[in-house]
C-alpha positions in Angstrom: -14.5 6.3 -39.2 -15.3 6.8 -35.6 -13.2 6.6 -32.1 -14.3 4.9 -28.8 -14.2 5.5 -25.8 -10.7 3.0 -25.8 -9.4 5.2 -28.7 -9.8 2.4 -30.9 -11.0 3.3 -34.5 -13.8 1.4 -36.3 -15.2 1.8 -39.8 -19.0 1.5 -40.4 -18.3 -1.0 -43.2 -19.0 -4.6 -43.1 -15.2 -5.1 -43.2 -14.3 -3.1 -39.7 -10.8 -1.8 -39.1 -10.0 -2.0 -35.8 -7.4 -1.1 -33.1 -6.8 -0.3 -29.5 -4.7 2.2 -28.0 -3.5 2.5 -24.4 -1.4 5.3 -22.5 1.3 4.2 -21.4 3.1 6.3 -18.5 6.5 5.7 -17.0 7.4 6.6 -13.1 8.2 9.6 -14.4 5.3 10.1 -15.7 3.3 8.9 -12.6 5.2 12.2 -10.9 4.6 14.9 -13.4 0.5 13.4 -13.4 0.6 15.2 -10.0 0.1 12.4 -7.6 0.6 13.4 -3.5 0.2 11.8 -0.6 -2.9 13.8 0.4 -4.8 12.1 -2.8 -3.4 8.7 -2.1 -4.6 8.8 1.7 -8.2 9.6 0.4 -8.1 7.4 -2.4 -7.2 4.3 0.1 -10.5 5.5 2.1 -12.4 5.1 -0.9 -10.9 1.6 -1.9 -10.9 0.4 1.8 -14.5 1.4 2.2 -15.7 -0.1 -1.6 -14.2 -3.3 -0.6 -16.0 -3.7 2.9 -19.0 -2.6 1.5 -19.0 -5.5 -1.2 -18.3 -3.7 -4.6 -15.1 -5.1 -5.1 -14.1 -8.3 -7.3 -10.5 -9.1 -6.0 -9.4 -12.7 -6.1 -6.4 -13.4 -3.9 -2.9 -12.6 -5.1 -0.9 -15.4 -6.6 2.3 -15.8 -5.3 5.6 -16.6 -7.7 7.7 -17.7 -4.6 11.7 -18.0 -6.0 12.4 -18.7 -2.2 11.6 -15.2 -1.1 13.7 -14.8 2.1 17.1 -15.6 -0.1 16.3 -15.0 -3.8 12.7 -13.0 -4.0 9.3 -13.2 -5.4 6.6 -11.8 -7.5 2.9 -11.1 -6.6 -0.1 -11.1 -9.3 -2.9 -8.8 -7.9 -5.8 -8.2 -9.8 -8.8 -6.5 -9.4 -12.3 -5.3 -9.9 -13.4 -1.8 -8.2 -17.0 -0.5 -9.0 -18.9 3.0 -7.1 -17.3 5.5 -8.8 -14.5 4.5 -10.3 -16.3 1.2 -12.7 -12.1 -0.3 -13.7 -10.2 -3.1 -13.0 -6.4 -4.1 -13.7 -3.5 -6.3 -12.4 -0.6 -5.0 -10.4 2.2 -7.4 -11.2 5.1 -6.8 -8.4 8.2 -8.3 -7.6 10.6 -8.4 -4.3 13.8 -9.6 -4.5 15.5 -8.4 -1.1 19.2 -9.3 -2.9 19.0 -6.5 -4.8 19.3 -3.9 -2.3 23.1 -4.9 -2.1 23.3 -4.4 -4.8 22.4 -1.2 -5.0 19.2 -1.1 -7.1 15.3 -1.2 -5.9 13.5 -4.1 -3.6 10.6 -4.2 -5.7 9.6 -3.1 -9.3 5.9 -3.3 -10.4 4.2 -3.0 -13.7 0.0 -2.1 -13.4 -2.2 -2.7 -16.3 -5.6 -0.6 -15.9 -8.6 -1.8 -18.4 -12.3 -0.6 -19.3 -14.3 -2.7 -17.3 -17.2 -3.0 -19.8 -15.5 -3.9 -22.6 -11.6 -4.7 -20.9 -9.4 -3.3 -23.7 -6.6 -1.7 -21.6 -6.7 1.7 -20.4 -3.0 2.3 -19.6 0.1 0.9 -18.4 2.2 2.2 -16.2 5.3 2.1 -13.7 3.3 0.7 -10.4 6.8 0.8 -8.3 5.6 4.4 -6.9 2.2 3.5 -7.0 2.4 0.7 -5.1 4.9 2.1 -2.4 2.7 5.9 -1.8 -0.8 3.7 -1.4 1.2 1.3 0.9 2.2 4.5 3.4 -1.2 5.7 2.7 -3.1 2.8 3.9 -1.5 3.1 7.5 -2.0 6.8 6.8 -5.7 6.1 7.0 -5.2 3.5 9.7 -3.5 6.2 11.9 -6.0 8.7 11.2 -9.0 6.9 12.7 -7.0 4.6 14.8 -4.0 6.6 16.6 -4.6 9.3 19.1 -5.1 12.8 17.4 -2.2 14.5 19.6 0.2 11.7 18.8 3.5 13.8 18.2 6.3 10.5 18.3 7.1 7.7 16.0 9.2 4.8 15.7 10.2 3.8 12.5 11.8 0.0 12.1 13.3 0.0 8.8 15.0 2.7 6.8 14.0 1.6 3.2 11.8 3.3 0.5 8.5 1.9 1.9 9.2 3.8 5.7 9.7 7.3 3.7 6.4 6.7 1.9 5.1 5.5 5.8 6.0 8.6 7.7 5.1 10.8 4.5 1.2 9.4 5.1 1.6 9.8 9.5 2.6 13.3 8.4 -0.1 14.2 6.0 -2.8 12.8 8.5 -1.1 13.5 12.7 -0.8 17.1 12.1 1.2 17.3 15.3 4.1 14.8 15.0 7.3 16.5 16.1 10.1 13.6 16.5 10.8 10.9 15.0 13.3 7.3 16.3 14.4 5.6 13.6 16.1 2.3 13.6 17.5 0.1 11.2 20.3 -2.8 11.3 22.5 -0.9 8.8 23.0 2.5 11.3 24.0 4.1 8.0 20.7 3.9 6.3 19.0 5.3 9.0 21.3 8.2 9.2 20.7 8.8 5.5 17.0 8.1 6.1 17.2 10.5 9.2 19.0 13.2 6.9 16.4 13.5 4.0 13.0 13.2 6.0 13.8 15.7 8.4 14.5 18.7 5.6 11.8 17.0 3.3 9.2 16.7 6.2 10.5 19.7 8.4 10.0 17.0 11.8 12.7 15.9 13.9 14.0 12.6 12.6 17.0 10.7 15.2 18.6 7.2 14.1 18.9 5.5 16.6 21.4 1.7 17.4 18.2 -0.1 18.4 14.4 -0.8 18.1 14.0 -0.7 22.4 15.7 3.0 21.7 13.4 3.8 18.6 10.0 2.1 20.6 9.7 2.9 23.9 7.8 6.0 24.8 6.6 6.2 20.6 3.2 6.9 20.6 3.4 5.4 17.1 5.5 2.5 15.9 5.7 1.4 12.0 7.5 -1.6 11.7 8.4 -1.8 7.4 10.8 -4.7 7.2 11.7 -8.1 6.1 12.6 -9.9 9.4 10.8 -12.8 9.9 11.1 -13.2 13.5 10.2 -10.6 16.6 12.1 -7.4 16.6 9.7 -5.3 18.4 8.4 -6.8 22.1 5.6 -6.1 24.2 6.7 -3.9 27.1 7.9 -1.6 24.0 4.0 -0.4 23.2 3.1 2.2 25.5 -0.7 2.8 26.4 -2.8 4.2 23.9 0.2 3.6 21.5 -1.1 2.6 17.6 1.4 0.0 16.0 1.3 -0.5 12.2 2.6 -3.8 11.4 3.4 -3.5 7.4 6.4 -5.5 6.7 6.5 -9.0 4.9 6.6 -11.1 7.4 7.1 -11.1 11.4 8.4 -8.0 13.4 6.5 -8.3 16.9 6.4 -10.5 19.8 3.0 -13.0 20.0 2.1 -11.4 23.3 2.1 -7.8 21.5 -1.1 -8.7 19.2 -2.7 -10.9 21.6 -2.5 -7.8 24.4 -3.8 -5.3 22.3 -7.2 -3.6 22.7 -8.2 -4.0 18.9 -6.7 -6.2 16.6 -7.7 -4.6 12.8 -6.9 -5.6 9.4 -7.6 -4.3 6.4 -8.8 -7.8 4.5 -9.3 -9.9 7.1 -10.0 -13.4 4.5 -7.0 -11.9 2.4 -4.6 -12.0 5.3 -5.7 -15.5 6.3 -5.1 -16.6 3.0 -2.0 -15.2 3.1 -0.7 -17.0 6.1 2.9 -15.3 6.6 1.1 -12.2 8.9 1.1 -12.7 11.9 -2.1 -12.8 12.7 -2.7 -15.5 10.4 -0.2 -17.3 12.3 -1.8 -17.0 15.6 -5.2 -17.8 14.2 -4.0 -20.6 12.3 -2.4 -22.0 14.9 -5.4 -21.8 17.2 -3.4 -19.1 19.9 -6.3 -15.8 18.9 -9.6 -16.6 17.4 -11.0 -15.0 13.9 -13.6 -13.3 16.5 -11.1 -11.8 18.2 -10.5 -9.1 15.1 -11.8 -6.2 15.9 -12.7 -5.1 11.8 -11.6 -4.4 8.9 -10.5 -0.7 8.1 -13.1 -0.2 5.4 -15.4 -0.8 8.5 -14.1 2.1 10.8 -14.2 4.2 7.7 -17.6 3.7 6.7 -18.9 4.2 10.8 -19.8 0.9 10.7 -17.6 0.7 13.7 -15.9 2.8 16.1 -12.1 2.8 15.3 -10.3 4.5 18.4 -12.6 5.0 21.7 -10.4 6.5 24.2 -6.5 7.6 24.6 -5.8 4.3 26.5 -6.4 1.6 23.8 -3.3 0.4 22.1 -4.2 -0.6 18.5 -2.5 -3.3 16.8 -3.4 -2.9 12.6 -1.8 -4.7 10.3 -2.8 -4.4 6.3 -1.5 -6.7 3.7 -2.0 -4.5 0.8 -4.3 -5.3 -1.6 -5.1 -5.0 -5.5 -7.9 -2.9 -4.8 -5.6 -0.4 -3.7 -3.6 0.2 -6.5 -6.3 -0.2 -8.7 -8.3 3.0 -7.3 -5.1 5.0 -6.8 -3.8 4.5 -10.7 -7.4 5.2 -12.0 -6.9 8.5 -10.3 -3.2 8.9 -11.8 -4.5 7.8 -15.0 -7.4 11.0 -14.9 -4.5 12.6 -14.3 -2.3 11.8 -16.5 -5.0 12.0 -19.5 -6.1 15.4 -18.3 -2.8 17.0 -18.5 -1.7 15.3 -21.4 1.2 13.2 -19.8 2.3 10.0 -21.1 2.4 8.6 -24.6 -0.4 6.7 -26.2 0.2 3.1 -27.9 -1.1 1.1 -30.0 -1.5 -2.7 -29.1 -2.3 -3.7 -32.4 0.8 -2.1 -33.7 -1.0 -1.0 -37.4 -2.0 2.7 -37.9 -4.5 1.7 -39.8 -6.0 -1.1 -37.6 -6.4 -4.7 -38.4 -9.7 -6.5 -40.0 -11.3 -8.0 -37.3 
């Protein structure tokens, strides 16, 4: 009897016994695999640049809407990545804002990674850390070719779990950040938020009573929220000022994207799809032409274009997240994982001794 590569068992008879086995790894698990920021920022370079450079296969996500302002809803992602990392998977997410009074977590997510030449599963695995670490490290990579090297303030709107993972990824990749504005409509999340990420991060992080307090002067502004109309206005983005724009829905005044120097996404068909960013609102609705976007990230990354080109541009970037994303960033986790021996393998067939097939 012989294993694959899967960890499936076959006999050489004519009656083959055969099962699959997957590693299955909770969000504990995901921790003790050893994954950082510092390997999510590079592993978002790799995805962003595989997917402008065409060897991708990532439909667009399907969207489960329950009413998602006042009950929630849940994404299906799925995805193709080939270069190095030949895998493909399904991140399967859900948001349900109601929750947070709740006390328990926005979003939960469940990844499923399979072989991509023969697709028996690979792993699954807790994708709720996944999925919030590669979001902060996508503007991490935005804000490492796009904001100005001595950037040393931020403004961060929103005190959830996604803005620690954002400032976690500015950290890892503005090595000379110093203070940090944080607002939030609930003052007492952004105290707490204030509290941890200044002794985690050793910068000095303020909550502030509003976004005009937390913006102006930032040479950085990260808006992580679920408003859906304009908390952040124009006058607020200083020059050469880099705005990440990574919440659900709509946090900034028209005139703030349409004034910007460079206007960059990270799929720029994905986002249109999308149609809740607001850049697909403005295209849509015929106020900023498709031309008018400057590039995807993948693009900047690859030198296929020039992100930032002097210390007075302000960029406007605004990433939806995408499958691709996640995929690259659990293959890595999974490596991990397998390499240390972390996790606990499964069998999908259920039978020890296979099934005849």
């Amino acid at each position: 009897m012989k294993e694959t590569s899967s960890g499936s068992k076959e006999t050489t008879s004519d009656a083959k016994l055969f099962d699959v086995r997957f590693l299955y790894l909770s969000q504990a698990d995901v921790v003790r695999a050893g994954l950082t920021m510092k390997m999510a920022v590079q592993a978002m370079e790799d995805a962003l640049s595989l997917f402008s450079e065409g060897k991708t296969i990532m439909p667009y996500k399907t969207v489960l809407d329950l009413d998602e302002h006042k009950r929630g809803r849940i994404n299906a992602m799925p995805a193709y990545v080939g270069g190095s990392y030949e895998v493909m998977g399904i991140k399967w997410i859900g948001g349900f804002p109601p929750n947070v009074d709740k006390g328990w977590p926005r979003a939960t997510a469940l990844l499923i990674l399979n072989d991509s030449w023969n697709g028996f599963p690979l792993a699954l695995m807790d994708s709720t850390l996944i999925s919030a670490v590669r979001t902060g490290a996508v503007t991490g990579v935005g804000a490492k070719y796009l904001a100005r090297p001595d950037s040393h303030s931020v403004a961060m709107i929103g005190a959830g779990v996604q803005a620690r993972t954002q400032l976690e990824a500015l950290a890892t990749v503005l090595h000379q950040l110093e203070t940090v504005r944080v607002y939030d409509p609930r003052l007492e999340r952004a105290e707490a938020y204030a509290l941890e990420m200044s002794a985690k991060l050793g910068l000095q992080v303020k909550a502030v009573g509003s976004a005009e307090e937390a913006c102006r002067g930032a040479d950085v502004i990260v808006t992580v929220t679920v408003a859906d109309e304009p908390i952040v206005k124009e006058e607020w983005f200083k020059e050469g000022g880099f705005f990440a724009a990574v919440g659900s829905y709509r946090e900034e005044e028209d005139e703030l994207v349409l004034s910007a120097d460079k206007v960059i996404l990270d799929g720029i068909d994905h986002v249109l799809h999308r149609e809740t960013p607001i850049v697909a609102q403005l295209v849509l609705s015929g106020r900023m032409k498709r031309e008018q976007i400057y590039a995807e990230m993948g693009e900047i990354v690859l030198g296929r274009k020039p992100g930032r080109e002097n210390a007075k541009e302000r960029i406007f970037y605004s990433p939806i997240g995408m499958a691709v994303d996640d995929i690259v960033l659990a293959k890595q986790v999974y490596d991990l994982a397998k390499a240390k021996g972390v996790g606990q393998m499964l069998s999908l067939m259920g039978n020890p001794e296979g099934v005849v097939r």
